[in-house]
Structure formats: structure tokens, C-alpha cells
C-alpha positions in Angstrom: -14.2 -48.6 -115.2 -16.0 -45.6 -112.9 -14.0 -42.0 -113.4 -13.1 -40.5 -109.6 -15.3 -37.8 -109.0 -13.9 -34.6 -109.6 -12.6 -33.0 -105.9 -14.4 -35.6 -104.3 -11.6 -36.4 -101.3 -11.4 -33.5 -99.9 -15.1 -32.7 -99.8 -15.4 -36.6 -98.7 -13.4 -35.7 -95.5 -15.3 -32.4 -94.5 -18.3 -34.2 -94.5 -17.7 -36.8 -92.7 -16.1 -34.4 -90.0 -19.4 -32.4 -90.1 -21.6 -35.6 -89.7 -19.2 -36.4 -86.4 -20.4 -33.0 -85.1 -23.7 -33.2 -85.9 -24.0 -36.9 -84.4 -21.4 -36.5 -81.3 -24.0 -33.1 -80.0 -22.4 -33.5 -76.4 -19.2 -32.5 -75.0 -17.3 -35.6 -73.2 -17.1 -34.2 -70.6 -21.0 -32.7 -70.0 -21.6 -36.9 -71.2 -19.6 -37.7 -67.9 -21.4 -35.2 -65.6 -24.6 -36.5 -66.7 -23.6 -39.8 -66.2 -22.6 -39.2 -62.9 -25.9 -37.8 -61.7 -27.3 -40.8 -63.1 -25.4 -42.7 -61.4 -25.8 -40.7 -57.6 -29.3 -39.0 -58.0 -29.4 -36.0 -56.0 -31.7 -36.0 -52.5 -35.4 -35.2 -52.7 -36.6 -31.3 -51.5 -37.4 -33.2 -48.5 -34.2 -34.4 -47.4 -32.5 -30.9 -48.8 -35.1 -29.3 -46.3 -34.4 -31.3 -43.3 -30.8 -30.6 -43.4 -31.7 -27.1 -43.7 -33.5 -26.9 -41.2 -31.0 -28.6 -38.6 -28.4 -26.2 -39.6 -30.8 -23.5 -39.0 -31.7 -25.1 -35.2 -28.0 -25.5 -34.9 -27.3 -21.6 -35.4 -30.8 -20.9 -33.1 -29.0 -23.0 -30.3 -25.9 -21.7 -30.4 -27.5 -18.0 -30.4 -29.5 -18.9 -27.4 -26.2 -20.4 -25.3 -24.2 -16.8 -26.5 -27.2 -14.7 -25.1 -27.7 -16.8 -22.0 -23.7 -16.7 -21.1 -23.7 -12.8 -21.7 -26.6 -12.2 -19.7 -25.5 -14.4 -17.0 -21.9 -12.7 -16.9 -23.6 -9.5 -17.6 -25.6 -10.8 -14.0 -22.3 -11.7 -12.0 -20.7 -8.3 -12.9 -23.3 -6.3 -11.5 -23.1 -8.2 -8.6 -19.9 -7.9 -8.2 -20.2 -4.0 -8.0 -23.1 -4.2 -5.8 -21.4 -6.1 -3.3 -18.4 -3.7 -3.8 -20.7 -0.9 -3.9 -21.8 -2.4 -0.3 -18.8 -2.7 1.2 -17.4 0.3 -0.1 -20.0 2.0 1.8 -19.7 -0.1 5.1 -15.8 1.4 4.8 -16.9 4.8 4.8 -19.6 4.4 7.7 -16.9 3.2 9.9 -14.1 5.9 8.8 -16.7 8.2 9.4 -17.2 6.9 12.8 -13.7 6.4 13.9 -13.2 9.6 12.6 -15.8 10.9 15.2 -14.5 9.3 17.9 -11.0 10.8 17.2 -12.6 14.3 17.4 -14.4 13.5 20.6 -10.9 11.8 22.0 -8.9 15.6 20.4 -11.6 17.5 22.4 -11.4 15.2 25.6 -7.4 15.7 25.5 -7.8 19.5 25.0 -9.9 19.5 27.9 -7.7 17.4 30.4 -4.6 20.0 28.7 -6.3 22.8 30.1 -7.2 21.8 33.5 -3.7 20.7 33.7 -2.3 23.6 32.6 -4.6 25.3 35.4 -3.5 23.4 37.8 0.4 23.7 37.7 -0.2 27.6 36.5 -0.9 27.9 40.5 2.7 27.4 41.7 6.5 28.3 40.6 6.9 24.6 40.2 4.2 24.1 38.3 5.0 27.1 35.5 8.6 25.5 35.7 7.0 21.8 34.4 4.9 23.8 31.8 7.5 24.7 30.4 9.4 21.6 30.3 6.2 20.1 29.1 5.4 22.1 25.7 9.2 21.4 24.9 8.4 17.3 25.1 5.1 18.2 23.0 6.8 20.0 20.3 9.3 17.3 20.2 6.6 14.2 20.3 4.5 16.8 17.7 1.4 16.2 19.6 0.7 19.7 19.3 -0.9 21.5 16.1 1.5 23.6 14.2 1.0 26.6 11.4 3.9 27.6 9.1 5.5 28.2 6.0 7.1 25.0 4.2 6.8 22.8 1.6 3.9 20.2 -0.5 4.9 16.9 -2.0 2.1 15.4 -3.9 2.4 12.0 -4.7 -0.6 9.9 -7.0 -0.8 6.8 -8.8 -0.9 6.6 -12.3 -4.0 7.0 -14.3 -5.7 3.5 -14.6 -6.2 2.0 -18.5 -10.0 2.6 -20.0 -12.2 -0.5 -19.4 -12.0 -3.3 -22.4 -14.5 -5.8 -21.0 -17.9 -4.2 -21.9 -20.0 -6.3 -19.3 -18.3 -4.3 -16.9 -14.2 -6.3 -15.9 -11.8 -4.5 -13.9 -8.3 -4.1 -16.5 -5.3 -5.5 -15.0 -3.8 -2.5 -12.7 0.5 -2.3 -13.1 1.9 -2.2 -9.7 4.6 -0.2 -11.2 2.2 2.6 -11.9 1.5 2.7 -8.1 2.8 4.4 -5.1 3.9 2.1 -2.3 4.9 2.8 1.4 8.8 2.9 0.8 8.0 5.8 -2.0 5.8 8.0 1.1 9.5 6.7 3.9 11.8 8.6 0.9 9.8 11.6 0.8 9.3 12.4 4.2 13.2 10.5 5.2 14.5 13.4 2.2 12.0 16.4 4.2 13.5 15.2 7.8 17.0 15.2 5.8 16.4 18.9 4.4 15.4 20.4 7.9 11.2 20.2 7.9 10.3 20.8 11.7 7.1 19.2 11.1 5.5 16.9 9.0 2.2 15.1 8.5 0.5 12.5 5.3 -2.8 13.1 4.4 -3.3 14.8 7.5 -1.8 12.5 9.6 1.1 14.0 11.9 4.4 12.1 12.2 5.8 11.9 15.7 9.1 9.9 16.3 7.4 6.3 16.8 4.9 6.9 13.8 5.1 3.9 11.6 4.2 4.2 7.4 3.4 0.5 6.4 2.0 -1.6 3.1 -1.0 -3.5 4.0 -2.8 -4.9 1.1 -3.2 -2.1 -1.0 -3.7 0.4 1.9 -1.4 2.7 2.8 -1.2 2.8 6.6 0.6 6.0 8.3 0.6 5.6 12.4 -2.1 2.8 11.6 -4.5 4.3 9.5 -5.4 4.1 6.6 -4.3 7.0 3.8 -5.8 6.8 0.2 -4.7 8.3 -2.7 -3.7 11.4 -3.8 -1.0 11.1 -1.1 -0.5 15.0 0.2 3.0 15.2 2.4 3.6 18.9 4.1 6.4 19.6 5.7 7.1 23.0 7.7 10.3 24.7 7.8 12.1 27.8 5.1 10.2 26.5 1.7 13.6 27.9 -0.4 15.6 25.9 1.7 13.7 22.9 2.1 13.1 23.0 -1.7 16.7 23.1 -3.0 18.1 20.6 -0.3 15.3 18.1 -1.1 15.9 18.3 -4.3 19.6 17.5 -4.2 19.0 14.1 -2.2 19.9 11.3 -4.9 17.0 9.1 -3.7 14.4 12.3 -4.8 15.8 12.0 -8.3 15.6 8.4 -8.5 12.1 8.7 -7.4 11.2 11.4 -10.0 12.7 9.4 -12.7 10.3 6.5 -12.0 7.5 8.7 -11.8 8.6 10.1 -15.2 8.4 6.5 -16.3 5.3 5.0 -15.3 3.1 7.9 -15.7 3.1 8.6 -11.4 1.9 12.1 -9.9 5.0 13.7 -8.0 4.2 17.7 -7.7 6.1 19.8 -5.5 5.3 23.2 -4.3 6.2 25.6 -1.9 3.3 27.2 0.5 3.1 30.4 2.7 0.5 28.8 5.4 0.8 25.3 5.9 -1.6 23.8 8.7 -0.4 20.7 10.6 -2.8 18.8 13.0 -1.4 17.2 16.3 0.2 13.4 16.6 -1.5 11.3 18.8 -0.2 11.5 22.3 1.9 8.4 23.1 0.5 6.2 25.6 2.9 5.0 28.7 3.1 1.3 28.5 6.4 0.7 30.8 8.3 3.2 33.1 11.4 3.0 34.7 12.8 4.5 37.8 15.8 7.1 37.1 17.7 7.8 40.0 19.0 11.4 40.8 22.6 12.2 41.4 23.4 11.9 45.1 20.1 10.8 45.9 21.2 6.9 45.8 20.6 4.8 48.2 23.6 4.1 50.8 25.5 7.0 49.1 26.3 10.4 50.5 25.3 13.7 48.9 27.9 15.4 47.2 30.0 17.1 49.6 29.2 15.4 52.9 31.2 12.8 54.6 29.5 9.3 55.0 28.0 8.2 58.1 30.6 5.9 60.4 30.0 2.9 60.5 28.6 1.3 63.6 29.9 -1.6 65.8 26.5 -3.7 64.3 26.7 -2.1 61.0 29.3 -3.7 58.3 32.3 -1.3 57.0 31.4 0.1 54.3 31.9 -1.8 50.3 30.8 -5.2 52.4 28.4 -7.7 49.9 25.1 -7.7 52.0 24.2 -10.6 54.3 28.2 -10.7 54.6 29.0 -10.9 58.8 32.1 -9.0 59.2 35.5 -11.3 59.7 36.8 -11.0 62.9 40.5 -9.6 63.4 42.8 -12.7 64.9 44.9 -10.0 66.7 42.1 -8.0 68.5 41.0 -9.4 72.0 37.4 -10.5 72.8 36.3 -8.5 75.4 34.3 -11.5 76.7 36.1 -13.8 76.6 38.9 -15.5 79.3 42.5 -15.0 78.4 44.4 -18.2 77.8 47.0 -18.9 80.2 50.6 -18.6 79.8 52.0 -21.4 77.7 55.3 -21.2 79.7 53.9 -20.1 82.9 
């Protein structure tokens, strides 16, 4: 009969627990890892390499088509303000011209003014017409004109700052921009308030002077008017100022102007210098008959003629032959005989 070792269970069981570490060295789950890369053996430097250096021609390419896109927008934009550039100076070549020619046409009309004015200066009748004529001139406003009176100065709002850097317009608010129906209420409210004269932009207003919207020009008497849009007015600045001011149109206006960032200045002047209108041309005339002067009619006070044996009475429709009166004898002709005789 063996004797049990004295304590030998429990050192039996730490033992064998040490031997399971000691044998079992790996961690399951390291065991399963390495398995797995047994299993799928990872790709050679080369093939790591190649895909490398795909990626890298990738990126290169996609680099090249970002520069070559910039550039070429970079290309149109500066195009784009060469050919506005361009035309922007073609514009200004032919304002400049027509501008020229309008001086030559103002000094051609002053001329032709003054030999007319030298010629009816001769005669009674003539001083008489001159007379009558400045009156039409200051009427039609084809006549400079110097004077106290009032500035309206109307401006669009200030465009945004530029956010495309190769060199895009930013999209402009129409609100933010003065129309023609804003330039009709201020001059309409100046008219209203008692200007005498008025011009835009140095452009006088005469009573067939049109203000129209053509694109985004501005036309006043059919030319063109950029902005700032400069309206003067002459007449008492005080009381052009505070009746202006009351029309309920002018504060409507100012309201918007208050809201989308417009220019509307007002400010009263001591010397205010308006040019002349141009001078209407005649395209269609009509006769006016004067008083007692008619044809077929009498002057005032005189009998009309009698009327002549040939000549229809008087109120007949032309080409109408007078209708004989049944009871008047033909001098011509034979009397009938007696019926009973």
C-alpha cells in the first residue's frame, strides 16, 4: 500500500497549469492570424510597387487635367475682358464722335439763330416774330438756361467683390439698380414741384423728350445716360425742395433706395447750368385758317356779296344747279294759250 504524498494535489494541479503555459506559448488568436497569412501570402515588393506607382500616375494625371482646365479658363477670361476691353473702347470712339458732331450741329444752329435774328431785327414785323419766337424757345427749352434750383443724384448700388479668382463677373441684383421709371418719378415729382427747367446727365428735357430702358442703357431723348444719374432742375431751391419732398412717390422711392443700398442725394444749388434741347424738327404741318379770312365768308362786319343770276344763293351744296321756281315766268319762253279761250 503507497502513502499519498503529502500536499501533493494541489501542487499536482499548479503544475500542470504551468506546463499548459509553457507548452501553449501563443495566443489563439496571434495562432489564427498566422494562420491566415499562411493561408493568403501577402504580394511581392513588386506587385506592392506597381500599385504604387499607378496611384501615383493617377494623382500626376489628375494634377495635369486641374492645371490644364485652370489655365484654359484662366485663357477664356482674359479674353473675355479683351474683347470687352475692345468694344468698350469702340463705344467711346463713337460717343466721342457723335458727341462732336452735336457740337458742330449746336454751333451750325447758333449760327443760322443769328442771321435770323438779323434778319427780322430789320423791320417792326420782324422784332414783333422775335419776340413770339424766344417765347416758343423757352417753352420747347431749346435754349440754354442758368439759375438757381435743385440736384437729384441718383446711383446704383455698389456691386459685390469678385469671388471667381480667374477673373467671373458676380451676379449683379437688378433691385440694386436704377431703371428708367425711377429717372420718370424724379423729374414727373420736379415738373410737379414747379422746376422751369430740367435736364439728365446734361441732357435737356423738352415736352416730346422721351426717358426709355434699353438693355441696360438708360436712354433720355435717345441717348444714352450712364451712371451716376445727375437730374437739375431750375426754379426757388426752398420751394422746390419741400414740395418734392412731400410727393408720396419721392418717399416710396427713398425707401427702396434705403433698402437695396441705391444712391438718392438731394441738394439745393445757387448756379445751376442747363444746356439747350434739341430743336424739334417739322415733320407734318397743317394749315390754320384766320378768323374772317375763310374762304366764301365775309369779314367781320361787311355784308356778303349778292348773289349773281349765274351764281347759286348762298348755303347751296356745290355742283347743285339752282331749282327753278314753278310760279316765275321764263322770259324765253312762249306763253301757253288760254285753256278756256
Amino acid at each position: 500500500m503507497t502513502a499519498p504524498v503529502r500536499g501533493g494535489g494541489l501542487r499536482a494541479a499548479g503544475a500542470s497549469l504551468l506546463d499548459q503555459v509553457l507548452a501553449e506559448t501563443l495566443d489563439p488568436a496571434y495562432e489564427q492570424a498566422a494562420r491566415a497569412r499562411e493561408e493568403n501570402p501577402a504580394p511581392s515588393p513588386r506587385r506592392r510597387g506597381g500599385g504604387r506607382l499607378a496611384v501615383a500616375l493617377v494623382m500626376v494625371a489628375a494634377g495635369v487635367l486641374a492645371a490644364v482646365t485652370y489655365h484654359l479658363t484662366a485663357v477664356g477670361a482674359e479674353g473675355r475682358q479683351a474683347i470687352r476691353a475692345a468694344l468698350v473702347a469702340d463705344i467711346g470712339n463713337a460717343q466721342d464722335r457723335a458727341d462732336d458732331l452735336a457740337a458742330e450741329l449746336e454751333q451750325l444752329r447758333a449760327d443760322v439763330s443769328r442771321a435770323r435774328e438779323d434778319a427780322l431785327a430789320a423791320s417792326d414785323e420782324g422784332r414783333q416774330a422775335l419776340d413770339e419766337l424766344d417765347a416758343a424757345e423757352q417753352m420747347a427749352g431749346t435754349v440754354p438756361v442758368t439759375g438757381p434750383g435743385l440736384l437729384v443724384t441718383l446711383a446704383d448700388a455698389a456691386a459685390p467683390a469678385q469671388d471667381d479668382p480667374v477673373g467671373g463677373d458676380a451676379e449683379v441684383d437688378p433691385r440694386g439698380q436704377v431703371r428708367d421709371d425711377d429717372i420718370q418719378l424724379v423729374v414727373n415729382a420736379l415738373w410737379a414741384a414747379g422746376a422751369e427747367a430740367v435736364s439728365v446727365n446734361d441732357q435737356r428735357l423738352g415736352p416730346t423728350t422721351a426717358i426709355r430702358f434699353a438693355g441696360q442703357a438708360v436712354l433720355v431723348d435717345f441717348r444714352p445716360v450712364t451712371n451716376p444719374y445727375e437730374i437739375r432742375a431750375i426754379g426757388d431751391p426752398s420751394t422746390l425742395r419741400s414740395a418734392f419732398l412731400t410727393v408720396p412717390e419721392v418717399q416710396s422711392l427713398a425707401l427702396i433706395a434705403e433698402s437695396y443700398g441705391l444712391t438718392f442725394e438731394l441738394a439745393q444749388r445757387d448756379d445751376l447750368s442747363l444746356p439747350a434741347a434739341r430743336t424739334p424738327q417739322l415733320r407734318a404741318g397743317e394749315l390754320v385758317p384766320v378768323p374772317g379770312d375763310l374762304a366764301g365768308t365775309a369779314p367781320a362786319g361787311e355784308d356778303a356779296p349778292p348773289a349773281t343770276e349765274d351764281a347759286p344763293p348762298a348755303g347751296t351744296p356745290p355742283g347743285t344747279a339752282p331749282t327753278p321756281d314753278p310760279g316765275a315766268a321764263d322770259p324765253g319762253a312762249t306763253p301757253d294759250p288760254d285753256p278756256g279761250g
